[in-house]
Structures are given as structure tokens and as C-alpha cells.
C-alpha beads as a LAMMPS data file, in Angstrom:
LAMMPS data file: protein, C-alpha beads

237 atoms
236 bonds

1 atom types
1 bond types

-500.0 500.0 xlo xhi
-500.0 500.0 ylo yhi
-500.0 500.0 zlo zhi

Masses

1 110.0

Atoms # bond

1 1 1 0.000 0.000 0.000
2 1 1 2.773 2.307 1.173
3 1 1 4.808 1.538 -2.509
4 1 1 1.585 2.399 -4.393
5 1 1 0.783 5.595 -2.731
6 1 1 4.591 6.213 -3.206
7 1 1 4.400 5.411 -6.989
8 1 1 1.372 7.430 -7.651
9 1 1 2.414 10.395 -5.882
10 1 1 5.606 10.125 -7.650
11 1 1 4.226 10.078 -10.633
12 1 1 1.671 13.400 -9.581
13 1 1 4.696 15.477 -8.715
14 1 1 5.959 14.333 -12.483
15 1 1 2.824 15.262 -14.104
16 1 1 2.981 18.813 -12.222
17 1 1 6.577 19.746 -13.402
18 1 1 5.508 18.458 -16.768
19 1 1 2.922 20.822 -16.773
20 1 1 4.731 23.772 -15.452
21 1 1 7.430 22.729 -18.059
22 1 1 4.950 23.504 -20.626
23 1 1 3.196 26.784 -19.815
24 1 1 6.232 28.105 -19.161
25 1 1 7.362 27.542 -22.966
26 1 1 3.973 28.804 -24.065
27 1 1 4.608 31.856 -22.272
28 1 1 7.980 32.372 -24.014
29 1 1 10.325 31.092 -21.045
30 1 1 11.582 28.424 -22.705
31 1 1 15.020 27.858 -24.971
32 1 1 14.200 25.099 -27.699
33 1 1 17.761 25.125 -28.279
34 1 1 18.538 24.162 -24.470
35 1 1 20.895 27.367 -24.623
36 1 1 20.925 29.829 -22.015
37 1 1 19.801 33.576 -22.328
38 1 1 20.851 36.592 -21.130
39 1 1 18.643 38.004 -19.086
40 1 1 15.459 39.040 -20.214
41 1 1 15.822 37.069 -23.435
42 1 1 15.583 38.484 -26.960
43 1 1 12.746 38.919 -27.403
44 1 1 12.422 41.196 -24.537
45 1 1 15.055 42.919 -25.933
46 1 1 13.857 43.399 -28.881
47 1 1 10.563 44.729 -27.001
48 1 1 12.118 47.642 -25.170
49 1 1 14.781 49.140 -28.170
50 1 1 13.182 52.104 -29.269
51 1 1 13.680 53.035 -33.442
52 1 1 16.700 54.997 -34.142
53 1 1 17.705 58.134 -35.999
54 1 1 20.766 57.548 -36.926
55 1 1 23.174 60.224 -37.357
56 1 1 25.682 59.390 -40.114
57 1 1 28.819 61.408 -40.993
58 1 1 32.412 62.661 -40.177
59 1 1 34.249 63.139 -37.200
60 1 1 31.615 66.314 -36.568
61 1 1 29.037 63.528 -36.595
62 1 1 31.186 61.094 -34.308
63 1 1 32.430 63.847 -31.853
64 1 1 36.053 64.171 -32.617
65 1 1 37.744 65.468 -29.536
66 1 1 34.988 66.031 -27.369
67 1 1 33.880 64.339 -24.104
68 1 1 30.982 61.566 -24.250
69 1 1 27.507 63.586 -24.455
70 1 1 29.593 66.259 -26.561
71 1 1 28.814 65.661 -29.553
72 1 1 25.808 67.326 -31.661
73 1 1 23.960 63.526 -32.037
74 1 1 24.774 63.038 -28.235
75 1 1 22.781 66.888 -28.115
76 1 1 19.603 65.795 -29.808
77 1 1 19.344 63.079 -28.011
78 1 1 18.890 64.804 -24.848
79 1 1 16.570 66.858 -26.915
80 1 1 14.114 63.965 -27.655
81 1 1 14.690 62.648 -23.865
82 1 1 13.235 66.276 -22.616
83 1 1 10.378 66.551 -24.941
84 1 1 9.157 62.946 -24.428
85 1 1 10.113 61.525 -27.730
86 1 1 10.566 57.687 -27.657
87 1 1 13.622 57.551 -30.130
88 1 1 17.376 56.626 -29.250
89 1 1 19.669 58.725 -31.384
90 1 1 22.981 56.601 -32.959
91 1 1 25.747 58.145 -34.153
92 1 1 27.824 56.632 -36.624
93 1 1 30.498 59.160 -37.160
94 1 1 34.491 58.579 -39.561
95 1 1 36.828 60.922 -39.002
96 1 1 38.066 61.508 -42.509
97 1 1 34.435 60.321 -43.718
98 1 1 34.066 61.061 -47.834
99 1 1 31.239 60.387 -49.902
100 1 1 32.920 57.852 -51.402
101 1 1 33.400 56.188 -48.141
102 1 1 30.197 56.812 -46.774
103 1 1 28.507 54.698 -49.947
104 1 1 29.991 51.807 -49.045
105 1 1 29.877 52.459 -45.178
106 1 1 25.872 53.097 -45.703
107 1 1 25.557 49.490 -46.360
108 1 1 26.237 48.268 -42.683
109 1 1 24.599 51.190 -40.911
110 1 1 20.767 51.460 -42.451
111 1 1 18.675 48.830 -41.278
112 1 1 14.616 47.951 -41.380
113 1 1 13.804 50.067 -38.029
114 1 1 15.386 53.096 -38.677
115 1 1 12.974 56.320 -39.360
116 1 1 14.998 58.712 -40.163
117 1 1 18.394 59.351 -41.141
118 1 1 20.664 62.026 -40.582
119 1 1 22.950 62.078 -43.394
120 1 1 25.619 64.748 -43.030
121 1 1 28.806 63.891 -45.477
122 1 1 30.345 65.969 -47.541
123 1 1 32.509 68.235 -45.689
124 1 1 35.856 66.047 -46.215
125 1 1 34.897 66.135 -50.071
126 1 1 35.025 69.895 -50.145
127 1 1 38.627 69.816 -48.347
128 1 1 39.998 67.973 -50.673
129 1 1 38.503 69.462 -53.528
130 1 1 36.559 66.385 -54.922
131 1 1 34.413 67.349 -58.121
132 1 1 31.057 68.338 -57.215
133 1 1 29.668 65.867 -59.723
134 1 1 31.415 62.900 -57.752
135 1 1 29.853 64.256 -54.262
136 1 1 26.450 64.485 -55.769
137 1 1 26.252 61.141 -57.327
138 1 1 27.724 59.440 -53.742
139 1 1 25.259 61.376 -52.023
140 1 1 22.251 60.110 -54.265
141 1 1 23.320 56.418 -54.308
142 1 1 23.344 56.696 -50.299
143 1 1 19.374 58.734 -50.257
144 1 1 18.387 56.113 -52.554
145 1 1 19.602 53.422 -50.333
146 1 1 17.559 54.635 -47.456
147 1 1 14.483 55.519 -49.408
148 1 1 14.178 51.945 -50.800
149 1 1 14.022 50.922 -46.969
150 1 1 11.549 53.833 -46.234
151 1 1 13.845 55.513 -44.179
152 1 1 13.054 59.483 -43.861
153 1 1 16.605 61.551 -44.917
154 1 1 17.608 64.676 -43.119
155 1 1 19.799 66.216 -45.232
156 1 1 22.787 68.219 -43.650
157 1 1 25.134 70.428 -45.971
158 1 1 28.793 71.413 -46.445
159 1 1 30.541 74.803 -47.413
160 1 1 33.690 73.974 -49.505
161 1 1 36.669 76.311 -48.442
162 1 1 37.517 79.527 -50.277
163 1 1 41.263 77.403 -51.409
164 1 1 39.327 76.266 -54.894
165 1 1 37.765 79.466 -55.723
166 1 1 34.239 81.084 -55.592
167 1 1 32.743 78.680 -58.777
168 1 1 34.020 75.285 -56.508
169 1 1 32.181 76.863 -53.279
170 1 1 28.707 78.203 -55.244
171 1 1 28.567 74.929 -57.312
172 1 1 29.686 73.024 -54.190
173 1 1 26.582 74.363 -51.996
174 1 1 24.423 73.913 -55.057
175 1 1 24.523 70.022 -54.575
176 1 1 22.656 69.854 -51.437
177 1 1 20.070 71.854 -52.767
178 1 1 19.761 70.252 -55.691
179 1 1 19.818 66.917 -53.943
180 1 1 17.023 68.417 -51.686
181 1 1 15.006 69.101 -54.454
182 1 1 15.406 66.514 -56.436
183 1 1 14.648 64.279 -53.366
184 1 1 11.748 65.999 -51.798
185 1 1 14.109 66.228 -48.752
186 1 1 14.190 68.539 -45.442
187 1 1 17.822 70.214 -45.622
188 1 1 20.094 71.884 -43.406
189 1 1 21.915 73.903 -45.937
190 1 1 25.305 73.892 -44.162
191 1 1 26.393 71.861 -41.114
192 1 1 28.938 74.693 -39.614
193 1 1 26.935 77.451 -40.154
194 1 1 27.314 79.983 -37.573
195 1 1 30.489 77.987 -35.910
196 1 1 33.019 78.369 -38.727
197 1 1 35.549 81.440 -37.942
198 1 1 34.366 81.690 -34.294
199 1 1 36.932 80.564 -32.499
200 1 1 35.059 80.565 -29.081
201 1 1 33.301 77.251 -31.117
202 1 1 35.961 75.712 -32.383
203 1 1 38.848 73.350 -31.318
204 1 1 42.488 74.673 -31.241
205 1 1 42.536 72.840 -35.298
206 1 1 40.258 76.110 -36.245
207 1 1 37.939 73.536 -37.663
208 1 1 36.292 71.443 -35.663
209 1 1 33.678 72.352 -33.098
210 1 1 33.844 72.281 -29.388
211 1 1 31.353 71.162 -27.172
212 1 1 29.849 74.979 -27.581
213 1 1 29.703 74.689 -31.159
214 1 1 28.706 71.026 -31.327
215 1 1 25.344 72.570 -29.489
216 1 1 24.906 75.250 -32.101
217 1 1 25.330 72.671 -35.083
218 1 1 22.626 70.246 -32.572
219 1 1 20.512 73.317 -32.611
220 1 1 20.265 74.189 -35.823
221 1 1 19.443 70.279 -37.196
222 1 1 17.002 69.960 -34.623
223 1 1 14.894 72.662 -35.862
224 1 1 14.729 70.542 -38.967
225 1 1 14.259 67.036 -37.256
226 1 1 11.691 67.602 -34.771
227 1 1 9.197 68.752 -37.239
228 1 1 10.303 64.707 -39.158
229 1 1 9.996 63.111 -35.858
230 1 1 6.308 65.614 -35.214
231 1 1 4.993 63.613 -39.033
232 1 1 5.682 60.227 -37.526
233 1 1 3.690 60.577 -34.708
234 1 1 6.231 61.036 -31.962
235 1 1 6.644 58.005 -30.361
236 1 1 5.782 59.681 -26.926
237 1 1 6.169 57.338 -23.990

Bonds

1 1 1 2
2 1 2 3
3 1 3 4
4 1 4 5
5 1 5 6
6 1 6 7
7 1 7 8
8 1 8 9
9 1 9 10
10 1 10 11
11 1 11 12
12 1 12 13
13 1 13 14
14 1 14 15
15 1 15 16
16 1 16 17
17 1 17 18
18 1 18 19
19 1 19 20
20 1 20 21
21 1 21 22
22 1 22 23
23 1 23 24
24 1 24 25
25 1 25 26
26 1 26 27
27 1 27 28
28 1 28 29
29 1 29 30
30 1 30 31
31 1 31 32
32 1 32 33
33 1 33 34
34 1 34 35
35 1 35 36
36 1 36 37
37 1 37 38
38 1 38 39
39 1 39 40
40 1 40 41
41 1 41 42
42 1 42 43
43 1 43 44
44 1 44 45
45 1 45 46
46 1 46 47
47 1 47 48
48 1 48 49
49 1 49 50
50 1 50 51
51 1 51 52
52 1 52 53
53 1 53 54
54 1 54 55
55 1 55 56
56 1 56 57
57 1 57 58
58 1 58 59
59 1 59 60
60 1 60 61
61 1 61 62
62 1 62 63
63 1 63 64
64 1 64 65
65 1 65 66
66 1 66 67
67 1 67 68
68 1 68 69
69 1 69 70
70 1 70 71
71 1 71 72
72 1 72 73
73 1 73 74
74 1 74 75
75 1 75 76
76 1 76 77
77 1 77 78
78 1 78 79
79 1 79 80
80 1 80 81
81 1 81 82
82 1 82 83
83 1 83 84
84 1 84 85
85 1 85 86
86 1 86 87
87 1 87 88
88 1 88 89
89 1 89 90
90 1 90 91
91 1 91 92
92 1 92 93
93 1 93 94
94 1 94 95
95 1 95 96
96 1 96 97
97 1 97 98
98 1 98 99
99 1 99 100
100 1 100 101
101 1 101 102
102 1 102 103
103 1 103 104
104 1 104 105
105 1 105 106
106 1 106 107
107 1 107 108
108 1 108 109
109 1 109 110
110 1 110 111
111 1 111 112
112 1 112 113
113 1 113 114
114 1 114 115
115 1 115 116
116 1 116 117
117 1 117 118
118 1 118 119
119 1 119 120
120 1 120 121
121 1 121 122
122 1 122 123
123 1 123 124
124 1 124 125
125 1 125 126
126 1 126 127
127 1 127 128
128 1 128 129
129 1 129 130
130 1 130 131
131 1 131 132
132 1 132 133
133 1 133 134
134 1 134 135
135 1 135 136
136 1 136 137
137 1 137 138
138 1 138 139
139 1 139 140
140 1 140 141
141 1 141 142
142 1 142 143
143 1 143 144
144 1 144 145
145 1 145 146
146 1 146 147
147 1 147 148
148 1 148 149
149 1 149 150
150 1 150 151
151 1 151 152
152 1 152 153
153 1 153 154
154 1 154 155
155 1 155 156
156 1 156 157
157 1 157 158
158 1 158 159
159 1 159 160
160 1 160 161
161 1 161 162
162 1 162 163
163 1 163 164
164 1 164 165
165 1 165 166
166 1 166 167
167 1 167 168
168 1 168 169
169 1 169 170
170 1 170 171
171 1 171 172
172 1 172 173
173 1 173 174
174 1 174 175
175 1 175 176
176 1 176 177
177 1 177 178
178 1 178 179
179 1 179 180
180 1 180 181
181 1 181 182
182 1 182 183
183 1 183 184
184 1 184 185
185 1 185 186
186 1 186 187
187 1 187 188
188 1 188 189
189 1 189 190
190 1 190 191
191 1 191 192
192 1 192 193
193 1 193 194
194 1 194 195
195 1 195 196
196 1 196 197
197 1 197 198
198 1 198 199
199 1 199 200
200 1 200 201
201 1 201 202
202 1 202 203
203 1 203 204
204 1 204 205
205 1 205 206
206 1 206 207
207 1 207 208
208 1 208 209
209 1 209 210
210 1 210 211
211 1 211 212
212 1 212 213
213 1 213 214
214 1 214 215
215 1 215 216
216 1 216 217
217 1 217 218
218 1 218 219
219 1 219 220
220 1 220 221
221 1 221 222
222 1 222 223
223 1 223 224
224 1 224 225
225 1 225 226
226 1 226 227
227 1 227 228
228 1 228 229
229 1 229 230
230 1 230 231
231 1 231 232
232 1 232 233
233 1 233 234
234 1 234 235
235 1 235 236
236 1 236 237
């Protein structure tokens, strides 16, 4: 009597774990692969990452020289965070970023869940003096990229130097607002307007911005994002 009482409540407790085995992989808990996960899983993950504007550009873009939470994408972010905006802001700046370079980089950085991205290249073309033809057609290839994956483009300007003459620096603007044109595209018609020649703005190179300036160049492409962000609805939290 004692061994069958044994047996069947043996075989209760069994049927109880079974059964707790099995809601728990309906609910998600479970690893079919008998792996472990990191805490909260993926797909929790993948639950709490907000979409991204991704800020894509130079070193002006990556923060060259400044302290984390310097730079201008670093700036907007805090932006968002303050208004309630339920976007995360990445920043995939190059120091010595081209056009050229930033075709094939574009590849690896646009992706399914971005909205919107900040595309701000063009600056180390007009150093070097790269024909304006070249910089245009770089520029398109990359907008066309992100528009076949519905992503939204910001587009963010460069003034070539005075070194290649007044025709190189008109035609040189021109691009970007042909490109915005021709795209239908929101435009920030030069990147360091208002922060070039100030040298209270600018590192000791006389070119790039300091965290002063990086918050004039964040100012001045938020006015043009937060109406983008305003047409897709927000994302408020």
C-alpha cells in the first residue's frame, strides 16, 4: 500500500513539473535550443529598443575630440529625452568620412527600423577638392539606399573652403540643394553654419567644433528634425 501511494504520488509530482514545463514555454520562457539567455531574453530585448535616428557622418558627426555627451547627435538626443520623444539617437560618425566612403559604409549602418536618417557627409569632399559631380552622385546612391528601406533623410550640408575658388564653393553648396530638391528632402543647408571662424566654437585645429559649437550645429538640425519626428507621430512614452 505504502509503494503504491509512493508510486502514484511520484508520478503526480511528475505530471505537475511536466505541466509547469509547458506553460512556461507557451509563455515564451523556454530555450528550444537548451541554450541559455541573457537576461530578459531576446525577445524582450527586442521589445524595449526604441527606433533609431541615426546620425551618419564625419568626425563632426562622431564627436572628434569632445567628451561623451559632446557631440551634436549626443545633443539631440537629450533633446528627444526632454520633450518625451521615444527615439534613441545613434551616431555613426568617420573621421576623414568622404562620400565615397560613406557609400559603401551606408551598407552596414541602415537597417529595417530606422525612421529617419541624418545624413551629413560631404565636408571632407570639399577639403579635398573632390568634383562636385562625384559628391552628388555618392550622395544620391546613399538617399536612394535609405528611401528603398523607407527611411526618412535629413539632409545636412557642407561649405567647400575659399582654397578652390568662388565657382568650386557656389557649385559646391548647389549640390545639397539640388539633392534636396530633387529628393523631396528637409535640408540643413550647411552643417557649420554659424560655428566656422568663431573661435570661441571651435577646437584649437580652427575647424572642428567644441562642445559649444557642437550645441549650435545640434541646434540648428534639430529645428529641422523635430518637425520629421512631429509627421511620424512622436513616439511619446
Amino acid at each position: 500500500m505504502v509503494g503504491r501511494v509512493a508510486r502514484v504520488t511520484s508520478r503526480f509530482v511528475w505530471l505537475v513539473l511536466a505541466a509547469l514545463g509547458l506553460m512556461s514555454g507557451a509563455c515564451g520562457g523556454g530555450t528550444p535550443s537548451g541554450g541559455a539567455q541573457p537576461a530578459g531574453g531576446p525577445l524582450a530585448s527586442q521589445e524595449l529598443r526604441r527606433p533609431r535616428i541615426v546620425a551618419f557622418g564625419d568626425g563632426v558627426t562622431g564627436g572628434v575630440g569632445l567628451a561623451e555627451g559632446q557631440s551634436y547627435p549626443a545633443v539631440i538626443q537629450r533633446y528627444l529625452d526632454e520633450a518625451g520623444y521615444n527615439y534613441d539617437v545613434a551616431s555613426f560618425g568617420e573621421v576623414g568620412e568622404t562620400t565615397a566612403s560613406a557609400v559603401d559604409r551606408a551598407e552596414g549602418v541602415l537597417d529595417d527600423d530606422i525612421p529617419i536618417l541624418i545624413l551629413a557627409v560631404g565636408a571632407e569632399d570639399a577639403r579635398r577638392g573632390v568634383p562636385v559631380e562625384s559628391v552628388k552622385r555618392n550622395l544620391s546612391r546613399i538617399i536612394e539606399r535609405a528611401r528603398e528601406r523607407g527611411i526618412g533623410v535629413l539632409l545636412v550640408g557642407a561649405e567647400a573652403p575659399p582654397d578652390f575658388g568662388p565657382d568650386y564653393v557656389a557649385t559646391f553648396r548647389q549640390v545639397f540643394v539640388d539633392l534636396a530638391r530633387e529628393y523631396g528632402l528637409v535640408v540643413v543647408p550647411a552643417q557649420l553654419e554659424g560655428v566656422t571662424g568663431r573661435r570661441e566654437l571651435l577646437q584649437p585645429d580652427g575647424i572642428t567644433p567644441n562642445a559649444d559649437g557642437a550645441r549650435v550645429v545640434a541646434d540648428r538640425v534639430w529645428l529641422a528634425l523635430q518637425p520629421m519626428v512631429d509627421n511620424l507621430g512622436g513616439g511619446f512614452e
